[in-house]
KEGU-949671 format. One record per atom (N, C-alpha, C, O, CB): residue number from 1; residue in three letters; atom name; x, z, y. Coordinates in steps of 0.02 Angstrom, whole numbers. Glycine has a CB too. Layout:
<rs>
 resi resn name     px     pz     py
  NUM  ALA   CA      X      Z      Y
...
</rs>
This chain:
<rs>
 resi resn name     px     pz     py
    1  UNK    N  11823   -420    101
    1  UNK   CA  11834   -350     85
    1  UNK    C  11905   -342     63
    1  UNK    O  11930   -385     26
    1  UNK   CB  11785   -326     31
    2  UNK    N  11937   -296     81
    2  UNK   CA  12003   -265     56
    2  UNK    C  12002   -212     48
    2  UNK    O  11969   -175     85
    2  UNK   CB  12054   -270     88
    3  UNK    N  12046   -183    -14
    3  UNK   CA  12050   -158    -40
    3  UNK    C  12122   -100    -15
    3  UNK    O  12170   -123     17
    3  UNK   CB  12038   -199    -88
    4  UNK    N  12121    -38    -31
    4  UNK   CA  12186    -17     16
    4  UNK    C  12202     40    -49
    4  UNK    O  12145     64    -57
    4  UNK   CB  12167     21    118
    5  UNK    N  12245     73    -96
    5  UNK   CA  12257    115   -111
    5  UNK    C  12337    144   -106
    5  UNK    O  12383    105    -95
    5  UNK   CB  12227    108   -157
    6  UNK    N  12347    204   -113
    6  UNK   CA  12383    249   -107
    6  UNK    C  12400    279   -182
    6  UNK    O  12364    307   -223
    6  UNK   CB  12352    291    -60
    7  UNK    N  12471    263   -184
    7  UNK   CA  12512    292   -255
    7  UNK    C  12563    321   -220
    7  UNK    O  12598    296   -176
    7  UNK   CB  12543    234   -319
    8  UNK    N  12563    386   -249
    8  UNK   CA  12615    434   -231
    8  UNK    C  12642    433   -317
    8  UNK    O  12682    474   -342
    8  UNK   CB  12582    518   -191
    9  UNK    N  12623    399   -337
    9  UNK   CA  12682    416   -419
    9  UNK    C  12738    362   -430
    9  UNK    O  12781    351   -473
    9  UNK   CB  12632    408   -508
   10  UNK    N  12719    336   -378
   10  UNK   CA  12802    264   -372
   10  UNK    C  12832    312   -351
   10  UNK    O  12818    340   -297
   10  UNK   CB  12812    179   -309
   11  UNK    N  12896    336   -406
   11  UNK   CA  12965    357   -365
   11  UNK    C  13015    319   -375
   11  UNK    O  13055    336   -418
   11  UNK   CB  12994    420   -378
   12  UNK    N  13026    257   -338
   12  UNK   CA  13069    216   -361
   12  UNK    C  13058    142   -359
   12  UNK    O  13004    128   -385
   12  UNK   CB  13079    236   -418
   13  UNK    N  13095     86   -334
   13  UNK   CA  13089     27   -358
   13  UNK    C  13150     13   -401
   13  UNK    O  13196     49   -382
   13  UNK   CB  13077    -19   -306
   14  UNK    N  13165    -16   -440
   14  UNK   CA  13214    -30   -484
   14  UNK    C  13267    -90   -423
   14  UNK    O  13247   -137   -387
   14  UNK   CB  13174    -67   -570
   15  UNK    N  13330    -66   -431
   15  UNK   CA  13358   -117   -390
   15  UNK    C  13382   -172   -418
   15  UNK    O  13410   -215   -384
   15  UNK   CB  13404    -96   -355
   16  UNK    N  13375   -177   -473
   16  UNK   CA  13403   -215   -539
   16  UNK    C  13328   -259   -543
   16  UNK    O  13341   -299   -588
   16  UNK   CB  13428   -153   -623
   17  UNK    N  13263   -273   -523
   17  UNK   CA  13196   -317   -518
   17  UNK    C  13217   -340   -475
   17  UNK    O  13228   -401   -478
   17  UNK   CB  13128   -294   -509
   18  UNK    N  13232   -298   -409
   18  UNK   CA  13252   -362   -349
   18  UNK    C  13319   -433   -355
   18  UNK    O  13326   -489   -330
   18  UNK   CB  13281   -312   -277
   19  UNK    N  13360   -382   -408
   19  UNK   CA  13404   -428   -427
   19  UNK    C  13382   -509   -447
   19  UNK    O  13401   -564   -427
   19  UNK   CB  13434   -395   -479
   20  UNK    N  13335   -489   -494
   20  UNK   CA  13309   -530   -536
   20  UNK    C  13273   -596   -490
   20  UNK    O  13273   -654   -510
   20  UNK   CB  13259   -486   -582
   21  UNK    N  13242   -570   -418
   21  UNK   CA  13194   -584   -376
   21  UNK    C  13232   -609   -324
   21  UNK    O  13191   -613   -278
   21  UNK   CB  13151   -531   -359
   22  UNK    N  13290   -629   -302
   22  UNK   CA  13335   -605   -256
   22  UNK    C  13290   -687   -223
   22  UNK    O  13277   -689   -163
   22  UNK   CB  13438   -587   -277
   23  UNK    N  13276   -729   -254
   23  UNK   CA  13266   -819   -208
   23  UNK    C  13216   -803   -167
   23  UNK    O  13208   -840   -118
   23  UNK   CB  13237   -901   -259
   24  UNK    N  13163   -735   -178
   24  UNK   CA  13107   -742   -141
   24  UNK    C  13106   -680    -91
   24  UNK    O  13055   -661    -62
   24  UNK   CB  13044   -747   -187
   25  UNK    N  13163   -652    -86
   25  UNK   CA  13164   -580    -59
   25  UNK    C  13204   -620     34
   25  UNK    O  13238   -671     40
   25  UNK   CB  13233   -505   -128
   26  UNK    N  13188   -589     70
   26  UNK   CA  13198   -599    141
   26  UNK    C  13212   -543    179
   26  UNK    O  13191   -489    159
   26  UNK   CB  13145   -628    169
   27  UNK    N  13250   -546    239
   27  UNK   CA  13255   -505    289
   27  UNK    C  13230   -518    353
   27  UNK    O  13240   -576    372
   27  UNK   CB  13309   -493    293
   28  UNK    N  13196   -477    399
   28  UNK   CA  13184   -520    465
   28  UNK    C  13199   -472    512
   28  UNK    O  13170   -418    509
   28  UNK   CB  13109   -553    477
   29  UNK    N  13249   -485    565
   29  UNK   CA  13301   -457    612
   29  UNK    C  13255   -485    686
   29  UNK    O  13266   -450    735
   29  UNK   CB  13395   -495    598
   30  UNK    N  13216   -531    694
   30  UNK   CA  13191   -548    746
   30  UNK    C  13104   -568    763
   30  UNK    O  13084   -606    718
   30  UNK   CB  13234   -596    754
   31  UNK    N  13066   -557    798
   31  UNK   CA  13003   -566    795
   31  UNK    C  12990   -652    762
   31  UNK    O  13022   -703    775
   31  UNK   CB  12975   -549    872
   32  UNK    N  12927   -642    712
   32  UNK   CA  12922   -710    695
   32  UNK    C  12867   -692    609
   32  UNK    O  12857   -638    581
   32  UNK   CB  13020   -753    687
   33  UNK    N  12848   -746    595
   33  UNK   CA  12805   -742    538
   33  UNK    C  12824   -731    479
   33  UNK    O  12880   -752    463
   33  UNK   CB  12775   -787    532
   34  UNK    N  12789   -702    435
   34  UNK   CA  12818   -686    350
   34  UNK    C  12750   -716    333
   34  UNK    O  12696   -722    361
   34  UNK   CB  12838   -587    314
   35  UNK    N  12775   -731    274
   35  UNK   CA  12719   -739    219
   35  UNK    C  12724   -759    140
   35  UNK    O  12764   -805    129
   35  UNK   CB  12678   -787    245
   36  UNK    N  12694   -735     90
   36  UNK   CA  12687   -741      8
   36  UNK    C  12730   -814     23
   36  UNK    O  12728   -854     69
   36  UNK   CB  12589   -745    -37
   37  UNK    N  12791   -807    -71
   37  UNK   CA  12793   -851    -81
   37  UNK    C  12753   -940    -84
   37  UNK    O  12693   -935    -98
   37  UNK   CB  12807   -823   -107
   38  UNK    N  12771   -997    -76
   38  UNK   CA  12716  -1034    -76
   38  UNK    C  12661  -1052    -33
   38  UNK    O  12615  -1088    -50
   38  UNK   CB  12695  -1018   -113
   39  UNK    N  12670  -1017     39
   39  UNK   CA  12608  -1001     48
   39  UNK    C  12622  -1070    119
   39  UNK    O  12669  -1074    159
   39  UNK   CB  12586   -902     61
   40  UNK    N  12558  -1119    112
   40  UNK   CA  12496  -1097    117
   40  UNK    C  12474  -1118     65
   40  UNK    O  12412  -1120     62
   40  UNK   CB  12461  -1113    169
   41  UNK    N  12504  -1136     18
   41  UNK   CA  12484  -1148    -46
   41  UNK    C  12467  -1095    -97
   41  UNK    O  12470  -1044    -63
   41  UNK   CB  12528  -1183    -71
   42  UNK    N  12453  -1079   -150
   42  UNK   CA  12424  -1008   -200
   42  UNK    C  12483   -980   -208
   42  UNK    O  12516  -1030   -222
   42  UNK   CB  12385  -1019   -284
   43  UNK    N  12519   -937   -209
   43  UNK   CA  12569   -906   -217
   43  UNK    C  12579   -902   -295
   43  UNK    O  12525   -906   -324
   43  UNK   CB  12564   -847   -181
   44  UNK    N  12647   -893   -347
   44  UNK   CA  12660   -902   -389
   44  UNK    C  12626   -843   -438
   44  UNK    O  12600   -792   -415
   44  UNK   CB  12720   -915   -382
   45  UNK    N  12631   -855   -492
   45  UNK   CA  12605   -788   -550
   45  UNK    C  12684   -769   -556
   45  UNK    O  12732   -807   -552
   45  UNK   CB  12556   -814   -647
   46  UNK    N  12683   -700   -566
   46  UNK   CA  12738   -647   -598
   46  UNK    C  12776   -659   -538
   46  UNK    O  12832   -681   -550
   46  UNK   CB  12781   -664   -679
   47  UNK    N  12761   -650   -474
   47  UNK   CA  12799   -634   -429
   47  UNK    C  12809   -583   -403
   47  UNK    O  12762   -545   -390
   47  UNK   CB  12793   -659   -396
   48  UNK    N  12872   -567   -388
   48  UNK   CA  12918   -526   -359
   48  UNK    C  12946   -514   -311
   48  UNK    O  13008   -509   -311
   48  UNK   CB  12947   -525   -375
   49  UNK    N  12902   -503   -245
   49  UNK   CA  12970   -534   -174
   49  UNK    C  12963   -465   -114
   49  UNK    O  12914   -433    -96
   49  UNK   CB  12934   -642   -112
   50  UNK    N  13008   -461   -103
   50  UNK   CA  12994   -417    -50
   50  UNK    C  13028   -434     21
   50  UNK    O  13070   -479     26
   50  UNK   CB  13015   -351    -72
   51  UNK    N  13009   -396     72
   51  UNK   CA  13027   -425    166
   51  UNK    C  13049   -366    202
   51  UNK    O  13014   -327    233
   51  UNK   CB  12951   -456    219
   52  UNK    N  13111   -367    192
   52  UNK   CA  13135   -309    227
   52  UNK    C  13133   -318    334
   52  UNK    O  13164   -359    368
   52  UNK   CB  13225   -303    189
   53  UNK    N  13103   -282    350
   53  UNK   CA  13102   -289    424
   53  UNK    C  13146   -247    490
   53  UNK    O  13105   -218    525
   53  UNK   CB  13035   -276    433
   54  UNK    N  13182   -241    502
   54  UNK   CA  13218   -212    551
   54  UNK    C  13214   -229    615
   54  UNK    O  13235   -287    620
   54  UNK   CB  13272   -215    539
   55  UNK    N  13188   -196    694
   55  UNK   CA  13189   -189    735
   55  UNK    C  13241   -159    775
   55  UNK    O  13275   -111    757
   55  UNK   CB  13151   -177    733
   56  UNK    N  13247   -203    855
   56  UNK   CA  13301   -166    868
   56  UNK    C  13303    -87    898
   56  UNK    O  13259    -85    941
   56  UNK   CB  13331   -206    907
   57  UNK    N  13329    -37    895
   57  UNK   CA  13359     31    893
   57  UNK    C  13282     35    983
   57  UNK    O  13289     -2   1032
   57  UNK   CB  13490     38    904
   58  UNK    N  13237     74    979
   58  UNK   CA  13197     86   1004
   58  UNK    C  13131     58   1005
   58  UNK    O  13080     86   1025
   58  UNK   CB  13217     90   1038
   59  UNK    N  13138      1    982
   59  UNK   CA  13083    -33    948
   59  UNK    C  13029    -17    897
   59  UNK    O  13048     16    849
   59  UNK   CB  13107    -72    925
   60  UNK    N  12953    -38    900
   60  UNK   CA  12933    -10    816
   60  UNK    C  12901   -100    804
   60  UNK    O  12898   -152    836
   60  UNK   CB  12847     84    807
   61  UNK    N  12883    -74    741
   61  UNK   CA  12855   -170    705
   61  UNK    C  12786   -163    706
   61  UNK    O  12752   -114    694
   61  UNK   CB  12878   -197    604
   62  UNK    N  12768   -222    724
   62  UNK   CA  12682   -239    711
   62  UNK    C  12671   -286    692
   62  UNK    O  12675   -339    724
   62  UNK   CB  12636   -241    757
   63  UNK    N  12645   -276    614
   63  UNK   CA  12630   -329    560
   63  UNK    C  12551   -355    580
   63  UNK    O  12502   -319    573
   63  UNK   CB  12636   -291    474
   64  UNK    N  12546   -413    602
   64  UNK   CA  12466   -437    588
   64  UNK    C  12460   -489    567
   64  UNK    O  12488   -542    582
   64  UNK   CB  12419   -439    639
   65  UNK    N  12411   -474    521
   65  UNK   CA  12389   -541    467
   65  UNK    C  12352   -608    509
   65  UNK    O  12330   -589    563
   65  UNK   CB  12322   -508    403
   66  UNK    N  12346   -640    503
   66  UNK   CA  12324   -714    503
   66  UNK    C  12300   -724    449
   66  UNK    O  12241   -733    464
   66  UNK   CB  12371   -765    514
   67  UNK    N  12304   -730    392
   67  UNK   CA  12278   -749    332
   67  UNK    C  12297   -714    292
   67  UNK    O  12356   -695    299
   67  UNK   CB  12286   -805    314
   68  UNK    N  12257   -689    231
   68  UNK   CA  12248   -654    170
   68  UNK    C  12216   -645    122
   68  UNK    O  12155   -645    129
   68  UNK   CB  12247   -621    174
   69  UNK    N  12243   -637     66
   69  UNK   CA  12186   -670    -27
   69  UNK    C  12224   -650    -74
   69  UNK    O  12261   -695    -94
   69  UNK   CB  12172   -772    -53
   70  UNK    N  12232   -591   -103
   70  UNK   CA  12274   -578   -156
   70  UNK    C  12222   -548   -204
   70  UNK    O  12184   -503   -184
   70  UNK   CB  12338   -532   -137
   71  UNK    N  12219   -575   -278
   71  UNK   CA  12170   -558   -339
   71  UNK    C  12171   -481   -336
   71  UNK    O  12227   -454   -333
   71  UNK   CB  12198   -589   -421
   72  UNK    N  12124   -447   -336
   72  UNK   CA  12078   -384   -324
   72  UNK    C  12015   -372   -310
   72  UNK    O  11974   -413   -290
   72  UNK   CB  12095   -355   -286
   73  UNK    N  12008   -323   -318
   73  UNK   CA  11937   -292   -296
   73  UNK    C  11937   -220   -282
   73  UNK    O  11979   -182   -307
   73  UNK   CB  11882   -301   -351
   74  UNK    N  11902   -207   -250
   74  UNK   CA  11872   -133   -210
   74  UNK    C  11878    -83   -298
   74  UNK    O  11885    -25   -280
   74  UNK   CB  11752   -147   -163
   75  UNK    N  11877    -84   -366
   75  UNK   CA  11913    -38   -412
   75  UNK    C  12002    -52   -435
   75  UNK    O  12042    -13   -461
   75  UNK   CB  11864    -43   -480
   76  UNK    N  12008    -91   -422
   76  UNK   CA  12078   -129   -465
   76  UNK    C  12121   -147   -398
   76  UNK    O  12091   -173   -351
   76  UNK   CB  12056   -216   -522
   77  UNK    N  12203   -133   -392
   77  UNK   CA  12226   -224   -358
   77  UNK    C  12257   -251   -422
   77  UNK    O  12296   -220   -457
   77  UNK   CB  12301   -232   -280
   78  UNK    N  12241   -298   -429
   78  UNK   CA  12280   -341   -493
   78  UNK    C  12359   -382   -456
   78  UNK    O  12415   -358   -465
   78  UNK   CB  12210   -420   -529
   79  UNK    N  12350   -428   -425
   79  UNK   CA  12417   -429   -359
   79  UNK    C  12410   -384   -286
   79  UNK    O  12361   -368   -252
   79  UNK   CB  12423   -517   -326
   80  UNK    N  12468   -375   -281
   80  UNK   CA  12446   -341   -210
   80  UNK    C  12510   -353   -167
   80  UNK    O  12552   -397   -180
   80  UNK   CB  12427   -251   -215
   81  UNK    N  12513   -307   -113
   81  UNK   CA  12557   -282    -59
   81  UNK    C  12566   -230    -37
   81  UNK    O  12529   -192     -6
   81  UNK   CB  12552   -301    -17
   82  UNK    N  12629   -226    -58
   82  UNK   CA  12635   -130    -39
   82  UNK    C  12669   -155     37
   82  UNK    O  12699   -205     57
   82  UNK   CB  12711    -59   -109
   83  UNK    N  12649    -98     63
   83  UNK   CA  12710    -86    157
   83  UNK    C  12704    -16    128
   83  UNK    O  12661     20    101
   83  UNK   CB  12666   -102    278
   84  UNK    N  12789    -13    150
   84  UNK   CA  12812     38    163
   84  UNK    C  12850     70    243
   84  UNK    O  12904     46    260
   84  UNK   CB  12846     34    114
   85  UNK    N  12823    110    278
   85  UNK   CA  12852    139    354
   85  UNK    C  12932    140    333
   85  UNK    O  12960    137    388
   85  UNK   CB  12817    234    383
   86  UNK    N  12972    141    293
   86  UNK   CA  13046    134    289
   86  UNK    C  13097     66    264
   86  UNK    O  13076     19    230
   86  UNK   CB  13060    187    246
   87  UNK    N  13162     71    286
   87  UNK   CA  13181     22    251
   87  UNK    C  13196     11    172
   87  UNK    O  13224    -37    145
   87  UNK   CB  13225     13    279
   88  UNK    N  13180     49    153
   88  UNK   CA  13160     36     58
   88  UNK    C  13098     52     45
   88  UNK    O  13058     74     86
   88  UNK   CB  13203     85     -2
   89  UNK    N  13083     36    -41
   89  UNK   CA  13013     60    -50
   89  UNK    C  13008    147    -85
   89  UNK    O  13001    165   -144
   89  UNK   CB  12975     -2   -106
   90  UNK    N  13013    180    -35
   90  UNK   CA  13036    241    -33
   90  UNK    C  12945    278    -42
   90  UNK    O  12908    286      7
   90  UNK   CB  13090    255     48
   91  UNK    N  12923    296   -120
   91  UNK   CA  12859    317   -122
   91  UNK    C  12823    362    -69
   91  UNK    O  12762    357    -65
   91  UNK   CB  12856    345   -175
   92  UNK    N  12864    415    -20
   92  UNK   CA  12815    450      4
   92  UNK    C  12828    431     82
   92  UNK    O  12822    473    127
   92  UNK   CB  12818    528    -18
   93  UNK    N  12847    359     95
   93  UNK   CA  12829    327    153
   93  UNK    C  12776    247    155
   93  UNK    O  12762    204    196
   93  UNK   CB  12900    316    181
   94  UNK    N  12761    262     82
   94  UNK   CA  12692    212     64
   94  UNK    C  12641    201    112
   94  UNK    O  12591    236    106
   94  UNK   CB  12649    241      6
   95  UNK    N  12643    158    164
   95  UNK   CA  12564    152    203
   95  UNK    C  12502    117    182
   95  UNK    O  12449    115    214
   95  UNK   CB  12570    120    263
   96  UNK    N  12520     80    103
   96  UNK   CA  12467     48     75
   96  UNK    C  12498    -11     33
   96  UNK    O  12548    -47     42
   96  UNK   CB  12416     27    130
   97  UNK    N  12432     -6    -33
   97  UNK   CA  12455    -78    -50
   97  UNK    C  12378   -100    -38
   97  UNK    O  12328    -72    -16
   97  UNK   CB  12495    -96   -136
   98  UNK    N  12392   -159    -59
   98  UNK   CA  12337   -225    -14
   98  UNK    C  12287   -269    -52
   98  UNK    O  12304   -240   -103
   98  UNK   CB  12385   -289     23
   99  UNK    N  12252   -303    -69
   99  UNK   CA  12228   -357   -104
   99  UNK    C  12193   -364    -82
   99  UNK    O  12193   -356    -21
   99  UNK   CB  12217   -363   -154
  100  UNK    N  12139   -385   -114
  100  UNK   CA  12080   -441    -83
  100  UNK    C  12065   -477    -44
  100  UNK    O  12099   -528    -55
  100  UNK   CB  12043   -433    -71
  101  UNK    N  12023   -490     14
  101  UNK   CA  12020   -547     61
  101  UNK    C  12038   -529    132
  101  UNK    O  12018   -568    174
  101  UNK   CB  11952   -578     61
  102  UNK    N  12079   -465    157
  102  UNK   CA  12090   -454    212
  102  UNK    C  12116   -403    246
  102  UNK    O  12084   -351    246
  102  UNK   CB  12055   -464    229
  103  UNK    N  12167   -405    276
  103  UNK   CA  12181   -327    305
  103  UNK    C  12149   -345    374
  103  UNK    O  12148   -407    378
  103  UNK   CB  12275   -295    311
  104  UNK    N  12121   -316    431
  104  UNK   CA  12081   -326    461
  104  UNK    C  12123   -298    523
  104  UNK    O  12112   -324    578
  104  UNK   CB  12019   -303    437
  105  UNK    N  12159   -258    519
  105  UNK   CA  12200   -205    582
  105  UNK    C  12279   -228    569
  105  UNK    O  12301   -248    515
  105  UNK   CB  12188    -98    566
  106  UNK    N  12318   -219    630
  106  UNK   CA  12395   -219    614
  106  UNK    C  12420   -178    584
  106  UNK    O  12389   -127    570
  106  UNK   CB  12433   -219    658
  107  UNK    N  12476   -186    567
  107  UNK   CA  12527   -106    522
  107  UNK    C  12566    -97    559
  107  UNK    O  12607   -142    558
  107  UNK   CB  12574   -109    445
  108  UNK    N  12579    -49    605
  108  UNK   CA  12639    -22    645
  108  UNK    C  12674     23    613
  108  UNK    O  12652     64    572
  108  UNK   CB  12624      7    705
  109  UNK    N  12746     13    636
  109  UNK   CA  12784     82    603
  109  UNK    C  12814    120    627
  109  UNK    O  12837     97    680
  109  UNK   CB  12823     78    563
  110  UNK    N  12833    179    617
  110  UNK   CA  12856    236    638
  110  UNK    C  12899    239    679
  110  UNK    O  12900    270    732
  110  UNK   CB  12873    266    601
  111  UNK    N  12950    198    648
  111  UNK   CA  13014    178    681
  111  UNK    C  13030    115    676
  111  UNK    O  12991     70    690
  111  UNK   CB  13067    209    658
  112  UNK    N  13099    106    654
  112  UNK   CA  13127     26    689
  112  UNK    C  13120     -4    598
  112  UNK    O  13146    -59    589
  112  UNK   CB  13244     23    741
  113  UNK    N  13098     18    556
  113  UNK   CA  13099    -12    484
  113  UNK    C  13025    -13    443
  113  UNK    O  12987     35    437
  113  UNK   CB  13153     36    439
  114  UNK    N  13016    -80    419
  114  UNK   CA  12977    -74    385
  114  UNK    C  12989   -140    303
  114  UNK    O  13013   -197    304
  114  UNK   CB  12916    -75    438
  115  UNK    N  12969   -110    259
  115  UNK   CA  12967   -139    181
  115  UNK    C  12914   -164    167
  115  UNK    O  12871   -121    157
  115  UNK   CB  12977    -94    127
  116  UNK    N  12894   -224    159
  116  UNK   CA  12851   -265    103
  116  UNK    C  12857   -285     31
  116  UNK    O  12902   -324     15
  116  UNK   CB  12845   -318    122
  117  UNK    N  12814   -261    -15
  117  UNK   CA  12829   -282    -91
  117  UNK    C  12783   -319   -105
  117  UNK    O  12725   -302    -92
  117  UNK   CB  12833   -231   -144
  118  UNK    N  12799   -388   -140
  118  UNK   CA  12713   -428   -138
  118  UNK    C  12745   -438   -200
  118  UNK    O  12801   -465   -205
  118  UNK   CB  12676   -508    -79
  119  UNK    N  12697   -407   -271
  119  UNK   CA  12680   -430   -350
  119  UNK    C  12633   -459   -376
  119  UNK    O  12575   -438   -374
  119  UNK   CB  12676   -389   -387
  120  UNK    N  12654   -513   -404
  120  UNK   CA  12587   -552   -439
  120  UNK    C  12568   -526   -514
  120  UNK    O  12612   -488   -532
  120  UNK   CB  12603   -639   -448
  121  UNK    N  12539   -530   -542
  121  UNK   CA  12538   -531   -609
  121  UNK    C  12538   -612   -646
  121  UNK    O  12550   -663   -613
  121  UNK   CB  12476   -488   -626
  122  UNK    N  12526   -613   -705
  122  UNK   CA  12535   -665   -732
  122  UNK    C  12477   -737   -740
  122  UNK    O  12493   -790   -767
  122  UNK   CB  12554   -638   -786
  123  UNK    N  12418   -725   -714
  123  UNK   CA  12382   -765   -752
  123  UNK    C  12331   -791   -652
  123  UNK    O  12353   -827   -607
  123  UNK   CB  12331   -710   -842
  124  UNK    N  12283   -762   -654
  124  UNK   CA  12252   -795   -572
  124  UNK    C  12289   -767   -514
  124  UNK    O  12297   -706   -511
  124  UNK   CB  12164   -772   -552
  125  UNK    N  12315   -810   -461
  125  UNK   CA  12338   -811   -389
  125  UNK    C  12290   -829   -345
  125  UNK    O  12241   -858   -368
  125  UNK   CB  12391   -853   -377
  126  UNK    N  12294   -819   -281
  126  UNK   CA  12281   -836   -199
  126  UNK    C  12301   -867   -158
  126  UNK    O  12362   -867   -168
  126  UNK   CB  12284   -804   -166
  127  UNK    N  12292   -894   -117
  127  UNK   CA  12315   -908    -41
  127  UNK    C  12376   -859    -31
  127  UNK    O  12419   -882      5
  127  UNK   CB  12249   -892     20
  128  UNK    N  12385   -808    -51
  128  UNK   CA  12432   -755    -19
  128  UNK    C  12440   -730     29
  128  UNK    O  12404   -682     15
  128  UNK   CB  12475   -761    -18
  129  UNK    N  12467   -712    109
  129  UNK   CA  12466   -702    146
  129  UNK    C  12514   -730    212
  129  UNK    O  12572   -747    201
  129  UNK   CB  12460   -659    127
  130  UNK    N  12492   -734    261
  130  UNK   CA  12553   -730    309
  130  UNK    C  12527   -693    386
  130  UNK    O  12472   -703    411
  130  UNK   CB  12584   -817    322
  131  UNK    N  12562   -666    405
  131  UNK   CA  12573   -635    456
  131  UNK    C  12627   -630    512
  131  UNK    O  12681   -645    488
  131  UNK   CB  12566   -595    436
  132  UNK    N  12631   -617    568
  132  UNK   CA  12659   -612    629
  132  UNK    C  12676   -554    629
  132  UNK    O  12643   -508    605
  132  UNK   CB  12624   -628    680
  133  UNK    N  12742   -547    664
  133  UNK   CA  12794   -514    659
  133  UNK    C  12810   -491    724
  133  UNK    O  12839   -538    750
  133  UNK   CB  12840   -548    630
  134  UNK    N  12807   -430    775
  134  UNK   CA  12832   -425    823
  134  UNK    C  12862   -351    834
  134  UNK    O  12851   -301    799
  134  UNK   CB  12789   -448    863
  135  UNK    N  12892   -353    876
  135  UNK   CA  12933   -294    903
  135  UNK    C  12895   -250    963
  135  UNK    O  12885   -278   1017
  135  UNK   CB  13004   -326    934
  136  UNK    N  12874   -182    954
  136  UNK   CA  12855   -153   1025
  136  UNK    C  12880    -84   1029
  136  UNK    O  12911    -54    986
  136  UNK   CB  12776   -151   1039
  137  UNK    N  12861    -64   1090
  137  UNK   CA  12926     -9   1128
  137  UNK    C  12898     30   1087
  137  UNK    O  12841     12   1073
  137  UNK   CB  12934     20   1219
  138  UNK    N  12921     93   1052
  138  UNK   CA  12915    156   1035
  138  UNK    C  12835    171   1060
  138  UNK    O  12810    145   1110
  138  UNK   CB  12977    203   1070
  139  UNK    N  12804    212   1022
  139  UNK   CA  12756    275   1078
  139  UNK    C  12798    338   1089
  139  UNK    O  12761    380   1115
  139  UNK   CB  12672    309   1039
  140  UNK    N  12858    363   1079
  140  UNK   CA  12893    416   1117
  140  UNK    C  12937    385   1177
  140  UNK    O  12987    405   1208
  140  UNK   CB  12940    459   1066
  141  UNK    N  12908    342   1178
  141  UNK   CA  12988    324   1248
  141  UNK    C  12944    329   1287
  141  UNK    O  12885    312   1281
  141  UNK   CB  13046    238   1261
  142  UNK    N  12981    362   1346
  142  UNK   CA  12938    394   1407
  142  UNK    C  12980    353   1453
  142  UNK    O  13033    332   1429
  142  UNK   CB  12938    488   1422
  143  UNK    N  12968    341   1503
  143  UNK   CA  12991    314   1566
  143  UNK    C  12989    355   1625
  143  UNK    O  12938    389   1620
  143  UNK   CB  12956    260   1581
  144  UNK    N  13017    368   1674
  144  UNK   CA  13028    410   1734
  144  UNK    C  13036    378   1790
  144  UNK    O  13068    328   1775
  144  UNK   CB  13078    449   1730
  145  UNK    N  13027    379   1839
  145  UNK   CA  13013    344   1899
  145  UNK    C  13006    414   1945
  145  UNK    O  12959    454   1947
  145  UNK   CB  12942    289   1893
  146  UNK    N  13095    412   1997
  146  UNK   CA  13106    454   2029
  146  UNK    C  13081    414   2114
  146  UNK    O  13107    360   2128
  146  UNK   CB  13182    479   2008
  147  UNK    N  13046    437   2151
  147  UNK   CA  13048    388   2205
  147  UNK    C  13055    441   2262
  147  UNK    O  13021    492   2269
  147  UNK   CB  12981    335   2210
  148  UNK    N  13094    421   2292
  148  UNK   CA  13125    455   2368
  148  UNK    C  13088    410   2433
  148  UNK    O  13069    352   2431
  148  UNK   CB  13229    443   2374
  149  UNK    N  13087    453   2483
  149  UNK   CA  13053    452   2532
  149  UNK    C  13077    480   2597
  149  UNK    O  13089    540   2596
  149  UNK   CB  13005    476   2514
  150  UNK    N  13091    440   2671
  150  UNK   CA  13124    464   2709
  150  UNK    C  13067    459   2770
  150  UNK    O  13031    410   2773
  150  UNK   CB  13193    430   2711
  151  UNK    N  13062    504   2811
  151  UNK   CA  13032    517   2844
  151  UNK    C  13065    518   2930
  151  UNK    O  13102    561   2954
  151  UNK   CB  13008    566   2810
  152  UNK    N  13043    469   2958
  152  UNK   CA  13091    477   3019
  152  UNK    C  13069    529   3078
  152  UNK    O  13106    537   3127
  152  UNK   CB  13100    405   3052
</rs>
């Protein structure tokens, strides 16, 4: 079971936490896997990391899990995972944060950017997560196919 909620009262990540966080924070410029500090081992308590994702300029991202376990339940997430559809964690492009034993569907995004925030709290951890990383065409890119024809 996973757990999925929606906060529209994050306005803001502090850029001065990521500072703090900077050994576990990543960028990924090319298709390929992310996953929780530690992992496949339990991921750390009081963690802080986030995965900034960029696609190239017509491209969108499709996050799918392989594995997932972050402390929660269907009332609470105690650790989780926020995605965000932009390249920061910009509150009213929130597509979810995450916990428990599974996201079950991919996360596609809008456009060519997407943000991961994975927080632990201090005391029980998980497996954490990892997932696959790929690049696909837009759904607005249209293609045209002019074909001529000669008739003798």
């Amino acid at each position: 079971m996973s757990c999925v909620y929606h906060n529209t009262n994050l306005n803001f990540i502090s850029n001065t936490l990521f500072d703090l966080y900077a050994a576990c924070n990543s960028t990924l410029t090319s298709p390929g896997s992310i996953s929780s500090s530690n992992y496949p081992d339990d991921y750390f308590n009081n963690d802080l990391c986030s995965t900034t994702i960029t696609a190239p300029r017509g491209k969108q991202i499709r996050v799918a899990f392989n594995d997932f376990g972050l402390e929660g339940n269907t009332d609470q997430c105690v650790d989780s995972l926020r995605v965000y559809d932009s390249k920061h964690g910009q509150a009213d492009k929130l597509m979810g944060e995450f916990c428990g034993d599974g996201i079950s569907y991919p996360l596609r995004s809008s456009g060519r950017n997407m943000f991961l925030l994975f927080a632990s709290d201090f005391d029980t951890s998980g497996v954490g997560y990892k997932a696959d990383v790929t690049f696909e065409f837009g759904t607005f890119v249209l293609f045209f196919c002019f074909c001529f024809f000669s008739y003798l």
